[in-house]
Every structure is written in structure tokens, then in C-alpha cells.
C-alpha positions as CSV (number, residue, x, y, z in Angstrom):
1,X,66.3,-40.0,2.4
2,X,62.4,-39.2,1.7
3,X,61.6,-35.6,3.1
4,X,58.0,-35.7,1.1
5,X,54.6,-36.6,2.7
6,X,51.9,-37.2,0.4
7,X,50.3,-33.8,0.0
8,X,46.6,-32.9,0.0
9,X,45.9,-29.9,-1.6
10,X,49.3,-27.1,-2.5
11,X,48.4,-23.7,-1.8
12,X,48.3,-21.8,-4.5
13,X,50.2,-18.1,-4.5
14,X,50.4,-17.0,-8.2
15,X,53.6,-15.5,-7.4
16,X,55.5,-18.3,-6.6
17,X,54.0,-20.3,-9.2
18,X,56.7,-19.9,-10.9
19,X,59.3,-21.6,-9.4
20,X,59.0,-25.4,-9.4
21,X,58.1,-27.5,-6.9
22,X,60.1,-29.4,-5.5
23,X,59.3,-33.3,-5.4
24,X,62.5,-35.0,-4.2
25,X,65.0,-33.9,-6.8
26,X,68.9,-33.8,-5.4
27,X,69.4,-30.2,-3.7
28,X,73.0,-30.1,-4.0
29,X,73.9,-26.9,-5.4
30,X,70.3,-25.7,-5.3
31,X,68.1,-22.6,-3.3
32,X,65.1,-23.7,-2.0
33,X,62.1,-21.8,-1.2
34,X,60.1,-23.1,2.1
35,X,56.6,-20.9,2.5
36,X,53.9,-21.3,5.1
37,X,50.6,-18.9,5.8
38,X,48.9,-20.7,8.0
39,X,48.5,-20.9,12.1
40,X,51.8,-19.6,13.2
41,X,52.5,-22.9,15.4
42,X,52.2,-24.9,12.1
43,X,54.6,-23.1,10.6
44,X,57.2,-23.3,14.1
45,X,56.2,-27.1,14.0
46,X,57.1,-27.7,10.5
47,X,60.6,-26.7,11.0
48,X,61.8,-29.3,12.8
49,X,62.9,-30.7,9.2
50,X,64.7,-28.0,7.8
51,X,68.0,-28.8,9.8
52,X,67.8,-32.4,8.5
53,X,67.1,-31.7,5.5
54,X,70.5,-29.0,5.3
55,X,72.5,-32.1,6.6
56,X,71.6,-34.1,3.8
57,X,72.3,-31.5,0.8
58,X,74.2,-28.7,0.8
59,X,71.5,-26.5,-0.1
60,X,70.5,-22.8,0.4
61,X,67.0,-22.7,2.4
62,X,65.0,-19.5,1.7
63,X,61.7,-18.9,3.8
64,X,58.1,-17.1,3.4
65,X,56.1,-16.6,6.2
66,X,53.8,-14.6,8.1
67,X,55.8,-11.4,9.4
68,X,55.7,-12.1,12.5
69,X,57.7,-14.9,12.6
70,X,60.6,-13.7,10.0
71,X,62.9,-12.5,12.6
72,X,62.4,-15.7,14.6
73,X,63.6,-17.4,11.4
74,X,66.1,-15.0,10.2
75,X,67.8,-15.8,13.2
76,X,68.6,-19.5,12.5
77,X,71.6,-21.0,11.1
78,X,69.4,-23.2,8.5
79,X,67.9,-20.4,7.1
80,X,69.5,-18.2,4.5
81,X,67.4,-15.4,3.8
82,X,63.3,-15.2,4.9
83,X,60.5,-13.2,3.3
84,X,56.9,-11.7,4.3
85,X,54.9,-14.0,2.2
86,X,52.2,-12.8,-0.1
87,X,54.2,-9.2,0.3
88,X,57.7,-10.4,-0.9
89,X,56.7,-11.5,-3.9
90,X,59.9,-11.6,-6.1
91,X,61.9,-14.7,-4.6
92,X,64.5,-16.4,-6.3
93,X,64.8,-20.3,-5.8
94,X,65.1,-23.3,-7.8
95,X,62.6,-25.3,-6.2
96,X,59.8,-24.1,-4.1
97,X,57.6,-26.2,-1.1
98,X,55.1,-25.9,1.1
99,X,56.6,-26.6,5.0
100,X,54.0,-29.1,5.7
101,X,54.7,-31.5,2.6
102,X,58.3,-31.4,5.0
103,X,58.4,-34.8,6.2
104,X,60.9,-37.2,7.3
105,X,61.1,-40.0,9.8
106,X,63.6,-38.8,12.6
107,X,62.3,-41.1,14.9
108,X,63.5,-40.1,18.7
109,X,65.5,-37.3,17.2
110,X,61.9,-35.7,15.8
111,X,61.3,-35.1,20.1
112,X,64.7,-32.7,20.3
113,X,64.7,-29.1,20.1
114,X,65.9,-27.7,17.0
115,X,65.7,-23.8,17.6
116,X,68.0,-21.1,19.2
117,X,67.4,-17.8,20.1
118,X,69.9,-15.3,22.0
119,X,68.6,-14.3,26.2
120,X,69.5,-12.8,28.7
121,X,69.6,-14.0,32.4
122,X,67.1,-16.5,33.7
123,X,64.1,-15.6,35.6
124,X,64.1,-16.1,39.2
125,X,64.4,-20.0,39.4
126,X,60.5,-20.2,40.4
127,X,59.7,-18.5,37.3
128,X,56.1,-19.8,35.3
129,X,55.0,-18.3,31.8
130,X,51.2,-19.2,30.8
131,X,48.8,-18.9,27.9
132,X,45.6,-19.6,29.1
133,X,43.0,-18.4,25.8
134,X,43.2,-19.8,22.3
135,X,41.1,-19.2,19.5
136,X,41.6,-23.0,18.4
137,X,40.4,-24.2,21.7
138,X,36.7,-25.8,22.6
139,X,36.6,-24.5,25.9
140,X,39.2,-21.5,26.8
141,X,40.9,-21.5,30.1
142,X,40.2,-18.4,32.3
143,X,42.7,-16.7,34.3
144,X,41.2,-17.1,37.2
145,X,43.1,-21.0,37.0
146,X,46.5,-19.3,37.3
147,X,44.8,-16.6,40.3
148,X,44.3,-19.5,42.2
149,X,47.9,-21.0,42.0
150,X,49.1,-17.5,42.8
151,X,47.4,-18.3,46.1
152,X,48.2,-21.6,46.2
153,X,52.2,-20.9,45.5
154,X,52.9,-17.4,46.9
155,X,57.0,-17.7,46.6
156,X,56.3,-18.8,42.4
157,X,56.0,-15.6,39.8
158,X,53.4,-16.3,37.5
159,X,53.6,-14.4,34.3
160,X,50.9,-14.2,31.6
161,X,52.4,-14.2,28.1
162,X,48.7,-13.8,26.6
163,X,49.6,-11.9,23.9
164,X,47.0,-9.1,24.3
165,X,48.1,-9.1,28.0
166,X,51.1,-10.4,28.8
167,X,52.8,-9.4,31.6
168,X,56.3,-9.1,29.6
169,X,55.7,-7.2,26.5
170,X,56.6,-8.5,23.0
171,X,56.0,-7.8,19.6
172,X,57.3,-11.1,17.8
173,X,58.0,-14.6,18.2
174,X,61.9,-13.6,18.3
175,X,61.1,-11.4,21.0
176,X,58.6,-14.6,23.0
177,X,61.7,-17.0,22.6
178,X,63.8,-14.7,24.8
179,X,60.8,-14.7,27.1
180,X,60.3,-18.0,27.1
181,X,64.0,-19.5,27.3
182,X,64.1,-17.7,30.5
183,X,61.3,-19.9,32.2
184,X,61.6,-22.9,33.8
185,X,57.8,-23.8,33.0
186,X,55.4,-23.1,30.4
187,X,51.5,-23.8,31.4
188,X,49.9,-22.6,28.0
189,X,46.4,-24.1,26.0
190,X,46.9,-25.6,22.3
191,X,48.1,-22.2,20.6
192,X,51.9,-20.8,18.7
193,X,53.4,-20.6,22.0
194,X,52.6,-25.1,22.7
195,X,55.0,-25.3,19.9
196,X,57.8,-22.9,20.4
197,X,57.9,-23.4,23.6
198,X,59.3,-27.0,23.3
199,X,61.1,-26.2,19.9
200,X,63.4,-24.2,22.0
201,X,63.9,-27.1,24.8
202,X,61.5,-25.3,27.5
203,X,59.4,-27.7,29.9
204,X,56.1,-27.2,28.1
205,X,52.4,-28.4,29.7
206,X,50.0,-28.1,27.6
207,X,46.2,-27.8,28.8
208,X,43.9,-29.0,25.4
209,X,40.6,-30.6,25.0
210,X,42.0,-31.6,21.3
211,X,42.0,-35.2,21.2
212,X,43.6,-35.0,18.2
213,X,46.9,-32.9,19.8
214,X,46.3,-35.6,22.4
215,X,47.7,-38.0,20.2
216,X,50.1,-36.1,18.4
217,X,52.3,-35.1,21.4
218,X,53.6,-38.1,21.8
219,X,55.2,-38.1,18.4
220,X,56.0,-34.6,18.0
221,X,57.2,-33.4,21.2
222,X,59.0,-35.0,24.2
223,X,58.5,-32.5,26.8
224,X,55.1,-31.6,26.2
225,X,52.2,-33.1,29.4
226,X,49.1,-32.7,28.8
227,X,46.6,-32.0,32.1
228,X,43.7,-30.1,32.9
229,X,43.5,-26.8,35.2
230,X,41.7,-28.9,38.0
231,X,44.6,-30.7,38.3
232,X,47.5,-28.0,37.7
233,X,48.1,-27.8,41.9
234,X,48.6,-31.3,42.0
235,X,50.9,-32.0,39.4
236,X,52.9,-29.0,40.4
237,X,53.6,-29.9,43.6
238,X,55.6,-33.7,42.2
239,X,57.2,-30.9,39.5
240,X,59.7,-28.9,41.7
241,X,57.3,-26.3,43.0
242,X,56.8,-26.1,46.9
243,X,54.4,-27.6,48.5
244,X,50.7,-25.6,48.2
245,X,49.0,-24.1,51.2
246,X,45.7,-25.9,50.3
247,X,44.1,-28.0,48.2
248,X,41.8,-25.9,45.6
């Protein structure tokens, strides 16, 4: 089984240096260290392989990643033990490897969700989270989009999970997976939440203008749709919401 993608440039972190990197040597018996510091969805993304990889060799997984993320991690059967990276610095591992040199063709098996975290009791059953500002994204969506299906849909609860606003409070991405998991619907633009949404088996839509994630949620995730805001009160009403008062 190949679990390597041809790499374009390693980042380098002197103190992990170190440790060797891993380029398809057997596992068996073997620790290996798995960092990411990039976009926090990248990272969520990227994981998909780690449980396929643990079927294959009976190996110990070790993580590095941004801090908010380690208890979302920490949390998961495939992962041993997970570090702050660039704070952690002492890590022992026989092989180290950057999560996006991961790869591994899993065909219709690369769509299924592949992360757990512990919740309490659903939302009521008309429940919608939504994200509607990115950094990444070429043109932001206001929140005046989701105002307007508030009016449109007065028996659904709307709740912003904008991070700087949400409407349930969170400090981590542990902490958004219980969120999320109790939601029927995510509406959210191309940002961390796109990704963990549907890692955690949620009905994810994601608004982008990102030709580019156009493409790529067909491969990487089955229950992602992309739309656009003008269209949001249409294709709620075929979805399992009631039907609007008005047309916008």
C-alpha cells in the first residue's frame, strides 16, 4: 500500500530534523511522528489517512499541531499522544512526516467520516449552524444572508458558529465538534469548520467562490453541496425545511 504523494517542498522545523523522514519504510513496531502548521482545515483534511494507515501497520501515531486542534486529536483512537508544534519540541519517533505527503487511494471510502467526538443531546431537530466570513474567501458572505432565512423560516434556529461571534461559545475544535455533531445542517464558506464539519458525518453546504474547492469536493467529501446565498431559500425548502413564507 503507497501512503506517499510526491512532495513539493518539506517544511523545515530544526527540531524535528532530527528524526527521519519517513519515505515508505515498514511501520511495524515503529512511532511515527505526523506534524502540520498550516490552515487548521488542512490539517482536519489530512487525517482522513491516519486510520488507514494504523490498519495497515501496527504502528504508534504521534501528532504536532497547532494548539488548538490537540484536544480534537487527543481524542481519537488513531492517535497516541499529540504535541503543540514548534512549542513541543522534544518528540520521540522513529520516522517523522508532514500530514499532507499522507496519501493513499481509498477510493469511495476517502468520502466517509473518520472522526468522533463525545455530545450531548441533539439540537431541536430544525437546528442550522453557519459560518458565513473566511479569510481565504474572494468575496465574504454577510450575515445579513442568514437574517433573511430567519424570516424566511421562522420555526428553524439559526446559529452562527463565526468564531468571533458565535452564538454557542467555544474555545477549540474539540469543543466545535460537540457543536457541530448536534446540527442537522451546516451552511458555512470555505474555512476549518467546511472540513470538520463532514469529517464528523454532519450534512455540510458549503458556499465558496474557489473553483479550485469546486473541484475537490467531489473527491474529498461526499456530503459537502456547494450553492450560493441567492439560492440558499430554494434549496432549503427540497432539503427538509418547511416551506418559506416568500421568495427573497
Amino acid at each position: 500500500m503507497n501512503f506517499l504523494k510526491k512532495r513539493a517542498l518539506i517544511p523545515v522545523f530544526e527540531d524535528y530534523n532530527k528524526i527521519p523522514y519517513w519515505n515508505g519504510e515498514d511501520l511495524n513496531g515503529k512511532t511515527l511522528l505526523i506534524f502540520h502548521h498550516n490552515k487548521y482545515g488542512d490539517c482536519i483534511s489530512s487525517s482522513r489517512f491516519i486510520p488507514w494507515l494504523k490498519k495497515y501497520y501496527d504502528c504508534t501515531v504521534k501528532m504536532a499541531v497547532k494548539k488548538p486542534l490537540m484536544r480534537l486529536f487527543a481524542s481519537q483512537p488513531f492517535c497516541h499522544s499529540v504535541y503543540e508544534i514548534l512549542k513541543d519540541k522534544e518528540i520521540e519517533a522513529d520516522y517523522r512526516i508532514w500530514a499532507f505527503d499522507l496519501q493513499m487511494d481509498l477510493t469511495d471510502k476517502l468520502r466517509e467520516p473518520w472522526l468522533k467526538v463525545p455530545y450531548g443531546d441533539p439540537f431541536e431537530v430544525r437546528t442550522v449552524g453557519y459560518v458565513y466570513n473566511s479569510s481565504l474567501q474572494v468575496k465574504n458572505r454577510n450575515e445579513e444572508v442568514f437574517t433573511n432565512l430567519r424570516t424566511l423560516y421562522p420555526d428553524v434556529r439559526f446559529l452562527s458558529l463565526q468564531y468571533e461571534n458565535s452564538d454557542v461559545p467555544y474555545s477549540d475544535f474539540y469543543e466545535l465538534g460537540e457543536i457541530v455533531q448536534r446540527m442537522k445542517l451546516i451552511l458555512t464558506v470555505d474555512t476549518a469548520i467546511s472540513h470538520l464539519s463532514p469529517a464528523l458525518g454532519v450534512e455540510t453546504w458549503v458556499m465558496s467562490v474557489n473553483s479550485f474547492y469546486s473541484h475537490r469536493q467531489d473527491v474529498w467529501y461526499d456530503r459537502i453541496v456547494l450553492t450560493d446565498e441567492n439560492q440558499l431559500p430554494f434549496v432549503l425548502k427540497n432539503f427538509w425545511l418547511p416551506t418559506p413564507r416568500a421568495a427573497l
